[in-house]
N, C-alpha and C positions, 0 to 999 in steps of 0.2 A: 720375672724376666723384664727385661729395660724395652721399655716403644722401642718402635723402631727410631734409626737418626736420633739416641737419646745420647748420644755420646756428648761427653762437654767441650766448651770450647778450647782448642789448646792454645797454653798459655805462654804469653810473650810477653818482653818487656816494652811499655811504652817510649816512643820514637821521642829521644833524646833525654832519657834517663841513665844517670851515670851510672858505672860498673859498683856493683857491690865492693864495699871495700878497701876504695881507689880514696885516697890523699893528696892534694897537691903537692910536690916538692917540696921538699923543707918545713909541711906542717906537721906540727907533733897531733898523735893522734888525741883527741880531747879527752880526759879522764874525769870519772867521780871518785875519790875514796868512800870506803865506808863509815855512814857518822861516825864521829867521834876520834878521828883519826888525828892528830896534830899535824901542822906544819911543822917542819925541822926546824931546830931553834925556841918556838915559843914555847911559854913556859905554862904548866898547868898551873890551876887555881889551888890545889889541892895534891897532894904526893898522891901518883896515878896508881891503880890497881891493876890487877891483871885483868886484861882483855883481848880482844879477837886483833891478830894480825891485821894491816891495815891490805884489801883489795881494793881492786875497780871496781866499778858499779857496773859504769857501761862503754862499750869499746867505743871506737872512733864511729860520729855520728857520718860513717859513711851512706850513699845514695840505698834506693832501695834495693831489697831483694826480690820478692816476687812482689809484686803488684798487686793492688787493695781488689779483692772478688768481689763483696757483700756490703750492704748497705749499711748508713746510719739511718741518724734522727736529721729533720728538719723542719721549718715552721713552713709553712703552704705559701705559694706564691699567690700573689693577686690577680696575676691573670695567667693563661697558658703562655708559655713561650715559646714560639715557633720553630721548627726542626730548624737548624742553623745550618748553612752549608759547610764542609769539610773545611779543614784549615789545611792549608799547605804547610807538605810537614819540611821545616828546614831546623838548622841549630837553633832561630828562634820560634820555635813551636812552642805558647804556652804546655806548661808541668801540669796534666789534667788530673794526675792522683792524688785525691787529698789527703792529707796527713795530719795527725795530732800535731796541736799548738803548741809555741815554745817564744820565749819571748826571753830580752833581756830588763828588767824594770826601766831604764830608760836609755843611757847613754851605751854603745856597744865598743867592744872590744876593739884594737889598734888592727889594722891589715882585713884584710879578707878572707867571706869562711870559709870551709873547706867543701868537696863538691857534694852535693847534696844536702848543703845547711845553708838555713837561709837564716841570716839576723835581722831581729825584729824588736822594736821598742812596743813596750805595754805602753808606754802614753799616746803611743801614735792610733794603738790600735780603738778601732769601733765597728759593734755588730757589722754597721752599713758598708763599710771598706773589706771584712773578713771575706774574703774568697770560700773558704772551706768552710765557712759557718754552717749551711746548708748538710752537710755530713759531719760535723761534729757535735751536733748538737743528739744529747739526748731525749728522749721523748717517755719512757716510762719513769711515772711518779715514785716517790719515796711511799713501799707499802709498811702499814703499819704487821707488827707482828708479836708472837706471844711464847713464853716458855711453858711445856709442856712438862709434867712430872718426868724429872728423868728415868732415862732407863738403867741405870747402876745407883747406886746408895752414895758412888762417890764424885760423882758428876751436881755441882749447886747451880742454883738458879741464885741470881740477886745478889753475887759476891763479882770474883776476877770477871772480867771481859777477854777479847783476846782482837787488836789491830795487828795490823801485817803492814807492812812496806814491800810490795810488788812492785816488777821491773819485768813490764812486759813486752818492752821491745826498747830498743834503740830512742835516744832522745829524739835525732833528726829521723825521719822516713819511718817512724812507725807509720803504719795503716791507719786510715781515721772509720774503716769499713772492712775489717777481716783481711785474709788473703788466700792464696790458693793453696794452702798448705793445713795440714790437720797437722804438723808438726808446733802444735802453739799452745801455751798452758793454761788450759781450759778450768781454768778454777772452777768449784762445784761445790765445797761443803763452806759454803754460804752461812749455813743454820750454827756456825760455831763463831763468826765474824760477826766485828761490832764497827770496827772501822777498816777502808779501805784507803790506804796510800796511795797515790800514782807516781811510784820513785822513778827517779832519773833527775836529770841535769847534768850541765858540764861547761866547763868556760870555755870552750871551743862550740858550742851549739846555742845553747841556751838556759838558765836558771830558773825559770817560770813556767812551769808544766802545766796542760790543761787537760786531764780526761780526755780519750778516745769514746764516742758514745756506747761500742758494745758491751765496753767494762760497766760503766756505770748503768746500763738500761739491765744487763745482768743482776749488778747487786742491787741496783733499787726493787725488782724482781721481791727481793729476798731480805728488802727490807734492811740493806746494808748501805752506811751514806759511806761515799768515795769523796776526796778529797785530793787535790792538784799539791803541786809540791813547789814552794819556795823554797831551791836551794844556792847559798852563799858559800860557795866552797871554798877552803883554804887556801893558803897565800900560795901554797905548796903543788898545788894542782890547780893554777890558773886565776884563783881567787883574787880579787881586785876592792878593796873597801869602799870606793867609788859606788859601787853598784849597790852595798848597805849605806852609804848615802843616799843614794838613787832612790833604792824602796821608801824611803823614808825620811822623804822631803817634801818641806810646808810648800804649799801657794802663798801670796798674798794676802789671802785671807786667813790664814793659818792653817787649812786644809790639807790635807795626806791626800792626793790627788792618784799616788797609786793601789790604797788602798779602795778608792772609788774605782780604778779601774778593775782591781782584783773580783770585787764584789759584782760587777756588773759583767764580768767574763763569766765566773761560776752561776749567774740569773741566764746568760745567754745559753750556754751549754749546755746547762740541766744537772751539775754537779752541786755536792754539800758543803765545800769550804777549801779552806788552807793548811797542810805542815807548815812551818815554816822553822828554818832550818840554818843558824845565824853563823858559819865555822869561819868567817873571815876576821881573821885575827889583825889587832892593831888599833882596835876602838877606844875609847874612851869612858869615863862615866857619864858625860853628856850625850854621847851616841847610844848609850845604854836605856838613857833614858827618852830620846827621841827613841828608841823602840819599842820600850813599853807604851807611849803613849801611842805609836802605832798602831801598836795591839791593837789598843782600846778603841781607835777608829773605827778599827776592821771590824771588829766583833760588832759593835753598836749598828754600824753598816748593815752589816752582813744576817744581823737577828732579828728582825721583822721577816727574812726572808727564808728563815730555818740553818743560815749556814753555821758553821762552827771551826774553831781553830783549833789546832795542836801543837805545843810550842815544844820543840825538840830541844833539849838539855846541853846545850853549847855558848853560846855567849852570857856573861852574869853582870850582874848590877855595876860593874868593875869597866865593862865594854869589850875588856881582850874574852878571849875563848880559851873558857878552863872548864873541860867536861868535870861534871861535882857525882855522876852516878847515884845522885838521889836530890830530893829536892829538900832545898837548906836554904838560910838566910839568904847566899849569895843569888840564889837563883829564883825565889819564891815570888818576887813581885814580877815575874812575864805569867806567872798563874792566878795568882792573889794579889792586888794591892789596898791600902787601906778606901780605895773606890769603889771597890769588890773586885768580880772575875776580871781576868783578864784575856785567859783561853780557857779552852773547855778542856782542856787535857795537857799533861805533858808527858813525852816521850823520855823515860829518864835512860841516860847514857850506859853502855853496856858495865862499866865498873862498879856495878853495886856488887853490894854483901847483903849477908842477911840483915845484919846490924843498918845497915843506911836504908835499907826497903823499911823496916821496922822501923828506922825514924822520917822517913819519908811519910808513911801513909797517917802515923802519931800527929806531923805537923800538917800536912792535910784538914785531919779533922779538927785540929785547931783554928784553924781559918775557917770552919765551915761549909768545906767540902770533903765530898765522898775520895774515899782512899784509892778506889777503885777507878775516879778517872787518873790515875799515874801509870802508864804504863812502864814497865822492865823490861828493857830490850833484850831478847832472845836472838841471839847469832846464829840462823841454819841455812849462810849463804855456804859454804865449803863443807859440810858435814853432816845437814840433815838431821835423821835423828841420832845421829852417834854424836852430835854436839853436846859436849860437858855441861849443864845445868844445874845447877843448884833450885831446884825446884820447891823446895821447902822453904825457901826464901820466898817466895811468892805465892804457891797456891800448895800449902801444907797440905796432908791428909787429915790431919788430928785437929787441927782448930781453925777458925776464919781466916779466907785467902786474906793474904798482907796487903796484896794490891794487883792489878792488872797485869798481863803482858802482852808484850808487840813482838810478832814475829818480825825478822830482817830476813826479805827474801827467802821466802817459802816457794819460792819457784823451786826451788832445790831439786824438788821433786819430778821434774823433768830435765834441768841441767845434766844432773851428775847422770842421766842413763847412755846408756849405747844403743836400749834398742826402745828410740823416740817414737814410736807406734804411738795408736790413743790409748789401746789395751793395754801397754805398759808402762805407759802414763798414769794413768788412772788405779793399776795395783798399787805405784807408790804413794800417790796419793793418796788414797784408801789410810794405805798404813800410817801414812804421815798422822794425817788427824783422828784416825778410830785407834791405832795401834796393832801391836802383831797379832791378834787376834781376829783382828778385821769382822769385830761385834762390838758393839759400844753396851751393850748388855751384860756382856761377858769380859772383862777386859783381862788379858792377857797378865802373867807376872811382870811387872814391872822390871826392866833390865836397863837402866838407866833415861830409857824416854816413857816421859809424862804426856802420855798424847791427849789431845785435846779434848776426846770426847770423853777420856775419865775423869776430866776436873771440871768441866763448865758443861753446863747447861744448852741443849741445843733448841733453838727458836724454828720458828715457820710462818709461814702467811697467809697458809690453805683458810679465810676466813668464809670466803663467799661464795655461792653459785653464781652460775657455775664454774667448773674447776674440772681442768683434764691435764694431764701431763702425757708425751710422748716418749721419757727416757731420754732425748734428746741432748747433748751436753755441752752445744756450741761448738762443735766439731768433726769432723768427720773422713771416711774415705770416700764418701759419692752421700747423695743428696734422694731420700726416697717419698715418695709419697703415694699414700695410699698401699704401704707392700712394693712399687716399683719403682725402680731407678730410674727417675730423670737427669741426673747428672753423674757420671763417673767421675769426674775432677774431685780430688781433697779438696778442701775449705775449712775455715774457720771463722766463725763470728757469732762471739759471748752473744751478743742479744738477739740470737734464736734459741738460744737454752731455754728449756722448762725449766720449772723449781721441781727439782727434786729431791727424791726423800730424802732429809736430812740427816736419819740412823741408818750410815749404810755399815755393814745391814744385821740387821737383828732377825734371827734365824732361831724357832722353837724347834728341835723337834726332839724325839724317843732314839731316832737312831742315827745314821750315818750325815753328818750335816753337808747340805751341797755346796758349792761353789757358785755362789753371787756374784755375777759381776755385770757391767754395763760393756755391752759388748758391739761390734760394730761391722759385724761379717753379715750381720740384717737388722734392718728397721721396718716400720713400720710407715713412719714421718720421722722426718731428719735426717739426724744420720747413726743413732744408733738405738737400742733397746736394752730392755731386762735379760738376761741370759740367768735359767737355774738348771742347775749340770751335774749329775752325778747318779752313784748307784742308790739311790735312796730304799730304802728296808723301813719307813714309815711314814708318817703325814710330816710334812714341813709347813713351818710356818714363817711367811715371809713379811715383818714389816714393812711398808709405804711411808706414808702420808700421815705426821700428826697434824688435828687441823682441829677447827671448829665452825665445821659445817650446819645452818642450820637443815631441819630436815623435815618436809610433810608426806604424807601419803601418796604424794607424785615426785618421789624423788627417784628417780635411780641410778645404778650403778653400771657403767660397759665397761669390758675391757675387754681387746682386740690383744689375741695372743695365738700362737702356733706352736706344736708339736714336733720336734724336727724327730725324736729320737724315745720307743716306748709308749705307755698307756697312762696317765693320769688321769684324774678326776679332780678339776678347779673351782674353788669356794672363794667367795669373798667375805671377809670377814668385816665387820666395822663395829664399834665402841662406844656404849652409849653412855661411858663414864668413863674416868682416869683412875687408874689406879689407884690403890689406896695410899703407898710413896714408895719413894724413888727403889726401882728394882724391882718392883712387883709385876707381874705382867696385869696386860692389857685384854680385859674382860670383853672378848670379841663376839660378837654373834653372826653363824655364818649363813650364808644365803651359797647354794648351789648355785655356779654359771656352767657349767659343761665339761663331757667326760669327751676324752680327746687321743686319738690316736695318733703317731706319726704319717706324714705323707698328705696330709689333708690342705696346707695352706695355713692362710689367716683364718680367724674364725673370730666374729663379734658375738658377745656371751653379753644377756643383760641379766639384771637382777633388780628386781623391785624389793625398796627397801621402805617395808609397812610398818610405818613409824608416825606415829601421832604429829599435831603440829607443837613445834616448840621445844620439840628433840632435837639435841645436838648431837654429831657425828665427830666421837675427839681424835680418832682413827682409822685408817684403813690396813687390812693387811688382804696379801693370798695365802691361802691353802692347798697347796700340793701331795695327791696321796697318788701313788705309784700304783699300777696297775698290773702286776707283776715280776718278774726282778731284771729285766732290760733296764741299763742305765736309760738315765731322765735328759735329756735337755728341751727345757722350756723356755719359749721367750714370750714376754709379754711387750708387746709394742704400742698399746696405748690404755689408760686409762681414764675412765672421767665419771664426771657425777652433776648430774642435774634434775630439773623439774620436767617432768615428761611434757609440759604447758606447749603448744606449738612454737617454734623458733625459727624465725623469719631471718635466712643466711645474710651476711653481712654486706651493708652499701658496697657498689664500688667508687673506689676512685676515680677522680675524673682530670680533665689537663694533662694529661699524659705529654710531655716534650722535652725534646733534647735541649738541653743548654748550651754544649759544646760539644766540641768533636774535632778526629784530627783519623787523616785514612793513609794507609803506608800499602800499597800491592794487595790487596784486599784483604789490610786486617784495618778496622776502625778501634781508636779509644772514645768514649765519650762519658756524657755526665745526663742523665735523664732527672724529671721532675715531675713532681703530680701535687694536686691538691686531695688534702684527708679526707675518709671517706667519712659519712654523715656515722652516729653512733661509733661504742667501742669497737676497736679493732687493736689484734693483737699485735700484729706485725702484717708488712706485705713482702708479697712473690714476685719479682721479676721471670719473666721467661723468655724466650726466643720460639717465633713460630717458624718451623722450616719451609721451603717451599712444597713438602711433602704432606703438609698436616703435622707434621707429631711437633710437639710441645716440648724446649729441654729449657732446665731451670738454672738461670742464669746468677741468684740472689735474692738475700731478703734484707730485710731492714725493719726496725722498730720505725723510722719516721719515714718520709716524705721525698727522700733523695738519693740515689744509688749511681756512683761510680762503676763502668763497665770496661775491663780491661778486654785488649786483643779478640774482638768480634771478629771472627773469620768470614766471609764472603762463602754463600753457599751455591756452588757450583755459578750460575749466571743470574743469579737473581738479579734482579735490578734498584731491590732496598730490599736493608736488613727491617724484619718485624717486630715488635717487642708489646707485650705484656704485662700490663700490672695487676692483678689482686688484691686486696683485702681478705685477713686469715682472723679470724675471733676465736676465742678464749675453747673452743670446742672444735678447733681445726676447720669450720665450714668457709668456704672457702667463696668470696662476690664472685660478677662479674664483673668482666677485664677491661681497665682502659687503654687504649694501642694508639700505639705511633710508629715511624717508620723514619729510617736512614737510608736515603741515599745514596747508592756505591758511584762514588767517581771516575 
């Protein structure tokens, strides 16, 4: 049951943010086509192959729609900054939501933008002038991570990869901190992804994307580097060669000056590099080759500091734009030149054959790279997995993958539904990546889609104690902790996700197999949990977490789980070896945590697991044996595993202060601030204290800074309270540091 006063704030739009949607007269709304698309008129390099109809990317970069809820990243201020008085809200009321970056490389477009875009030059920009620095930046490091024996004979480690090009929001007014909606696509199979895109652009907004921090504090999580998106788009949709000038124009000194600002944007933000993305047709050989030496800036820049490029398969040595659908002469020196690398990867254009994949990854290894960084564009922006593939072109059954693929817009899987829940979100997703079987152990017959988890290899991070996940998946219908609801509001924000199990889900059992799924009608923390469902007739066995935990004789295992429905008896299993290969199960040994009837609540179950020193842990799973024949549903709401050692809960934060603020009839926007707290911390909690006592949870954030929309004024207070925590890797939760707004 929810505190009391746990209800969330209602939400409104900040005072003078324009109407979703809305255009000035006479602007066309800004489009991206899908790479690879031509301009009418120009001519390819190459007689074109069949490929994906040409779409938008992304609609018109209209104003917002709901307003940013939840927090980013930020570096700590140097000192506190003092609650600010309200701002009088008129037509010029500074825009207090921050929003992902978008820039044009330097010179901007003729007229004015449209409402809710703002044009902005990369030369002009620096950390010190960035407004929304402070919530764009991310704060979880790139974790390292490891492949596990798979679980089918047909899934390889150490061959294809798989990048994705995502489009998570709008180029102008995306959120730089979630928003009040669980209608948002909470990416989660992490453990199949090697790179992440951050697509969009458009010549009515902007061509120079910069990660929003929940995405990238997510995939760094997960050991996944995200990368910002240089896009030049065609003559045809806006496209101006000016601006491939622009990118790619000397100083004085001979310097690339926007490449120093690229590299010094992705160092401020906490991202791992550039697409870049060349479809403005009309170049030259000279302009071709002002951009491979570009390249070569950027990369040089950029690798002392871990970033890396991916050069998408559109302009060639020639200067015009002739998609080649593999990598050849024309196109080989923005990858390879006789200098060495040039990018760390190329996106090759959707018109390959089997024939150009097979001389693509040949000429590859000719130059002395791996085959495997070329990715092959995979189209599943309109079709998902009923998308026509020639999958044997890329990652055969019968002999070594040919080379990589890059998914185009795998958001698919919330697009094409009707009913955008997170539960039915998440079933297509499921299927997307594990396939219809929805077991990556068992894979389903093949009926045209190659899902991911039967041809590559799935990764994790679970390296170190300690280590708990919540089931959590960056989204939600209300906000729970501890088992209770302090916020009814939906929300969304990737970097409060756990890492979760990357085999979802791998189910043993003799009889009737349940129904897995990540479900959001209860949690524990977050906003959602494990849900196991059905008429079970024997033991099931549910994989987790493959990991490599070390282990001594004070380690152990809790998990916090409830019985809504029936009698089970829960075992935790864990693996003190891999398999023998791929397919074989996972040699579990189980440890009892408790026999559990419905009607009881949460229940913390521990298990001490007496294990020499210098034992590893290369898994976890549960075991559920039914306790009569009433269907089952079980949810497990949180796991973890540590050193029984004492653990001293986590610093708080301190400087707690408002930056700005702006008050309309008593509702306040504002922008709060705090400095880090001493030692790791996993994320912080914002909350609101009412004047009644009860606590409701306003946001969290991986860094330092959190945007707060529509504060409502409670009854006559005289200031609104607010809240900060520090949350560690085991959910322990500091103490608060508070500050207070003033009602006008």
């Amino acid at each position: 049951m929810p505190e009391p006063g746990s209800s969330a704030e209602p939400f409104a739009p900040e005072p003078g943010t324009p109407r979703a949607g809305t255009l000035e007269p006479g602007t066309p709304a800004p489009r991206t086509p899908q790479p690879g698309t031509p301009a009418p008129g120009t001519a390819d390099a190459r007689a074109p192959r069949a490929r994906p109809a040409r779409r938008e990317v992304l609609t018109a970069g209209a104003a917002a729609g709901a307003a940013a809820l939840l927090g980013a990243g930020t570096p700590a201020r140097a000192a506190a900054a003092p609650a600010t008085p309200a701002l009088p809200v008129t037509a010029a009321t500074p825009t207090l939501a921050p929003y992902a970056s978008y820039w044009f490389p330097d010179s901007l477009p003729p007229g004015v933008p449209g409402p809710g875009i703002t044009w902005r030059s990369l030369t002009q920009w620096t950390p010190e002038s960035d407004p929304d620095l402070a919530h764009n930046t991310a704060s979880v490091p790139l974790a390292p991570r490891f492949a596990p024996v798979p679980p089918n004979p047909g899934a390889r480690a150490g061959q294809a990869r798989i990048a994705a090009l995502v489009s998570f929001a709008p180029t102008a007014a995306n959120p730089s901190q979630g928003s009040a909606t669980a209608d948002h696509y909470a990416l989660t199979h992490w453990a199949y992804l090697d790179e992440l895109v951050f697509w969009g652009g458009s010549a009515g907004e902007g061509i120079v994307l910069a990660p929003n921090a929940p995405v990238v504090d997510a995939a760094h999580r997960n050991g996944v580097p995200v990368l910002g998106n240089v896009f030049l788009p065609p003559v045809a949709y806006g496209g101006d060669l000016q601006w491939t000038r622009d990118l790619v124009q000397r100083d004085p000194l001979g310097r690339f000056p926007v490449a120093d600002k690229l590299v010094a944007v992705a160092r401020a933000y906490g991202f791992d590099g550039w697409f870049v993305n060349a479809e403005t047709d009309g170049g030259d050989s000279a302009l071709a080759t002002r951009m491979r030496e570009f390249l070569r800036a950027l990369r040089a820049a950029g690798e002392p500091h871990g970033l890396r490029i991916t050069w998408y398969d559109a302009m060639n040595s020639t200067g015009r734009v002739g998609w080649q659908g593999e990598l050849n002469a024309l196109n080989q020196e923005f990858f390879e030149d006789r200098a060495g690398p040039v990018a760390d990867a190329v996106f090759v254009d959707f018109r390959w054959d089997a024939r150009s994949l097979a001389a693509s990854g040949a000429l590859a290894e000719r130059l002395g790279r791996s085959r495997h960084e070329l990715w092959a564009a995979v189209d599943t922006e309109s079709r998902g997995w009923d998308a026509p593939v020639d999958w044997d072109a890329i990652v055969p059954r019968g002999r070594d993958h040919v080379v990589s693929y890059g998914f185009y817009r795998p958001e698919w899987t919330l697009g094409h539904l009707t009913d955008r829940s997170p539960g039915a979100f998440h079933e297509a997703d499921d299927r997307f990546w594990t396939g219809a079987s929805l077991d990556p152990a068992r894979p389903a017959p093949e009926a045209g889609w190659r899902a991911p988890a039967t041809a590559v290899a799935d990764r994790s991070t679970v390296v170190a104690l300690p280590f708990a996940c919540a089931f959590n998946t960056g989204h939600g219908l209300r906000w729970y902790e501890d088992g209770k609801v302090t916020s009814d509001a939906p929300w969304n924000h990737l970097g409060l996700q756990d890492r979760l199990p990357g085999r979802r889900w791998v189910v043993d059992t003799a009889g009737q197999r349940p129904a897995v799924t990540l479900d959001f009608a209860g949690a524990w923390r977050g906003g959602s949990s494990l849900l196991v469902a059905g008429g079970l007739s024997a033991p099931a066995v549910i994989g987790l977490h493959c990991t490599r935990l070390p282990l001594s004789g004070r380690t152990v295992v809790e998990l916090v789980h409830a019985t809504e429905s029936g009698t089970v008896a829960v075992e935790v299993g864990i693996a003190l070896r891999e398999p023998a290969a791929p397919g074989e199960p996972l040699p579990y040994r189980w440890l009892k945590a408790a026999t559990r009837s419905a009607g009881y609540g949460w229940l913390r179950a521990r298990a001490v697991l007496d294990a020499p020193r210098g034992t590893t842990a290369y898994a976890i799973a549960v075991r559920i044996t039914p306790r009569g024949t009433m269907p089952v549903r079980w949810r497990l709401g949180a796991l973890s595993v540590r050193d029984t050692a004492a653990q001293r809960p986590p610093a708080a934060p301190s400087a707690l202060g408002v930056d700005a603020s702006a008050q309309r009839d008593g509702t306040a926007w504002l922008r709060l601030s705090w400095h880090r707290a001493a030692g790791p911390v996993r994320h912080y909690e914002v909350h609101r204290r009412l004047p009644d006592g009860a606590r409701r949870f306003l946001g969290g954030t991986c860094g330092t800074a959190l945007y707060l929309p529509a504060v409502t004024r409670s009854g006559a207070e005289p200031a609104a309270a607010f809240e900060v925590r520090a949350v560690d890797e085991l959910y322990a939760v500091s103490g608060a540091a508070r500050t207070t707004l003033r009602w006008a």
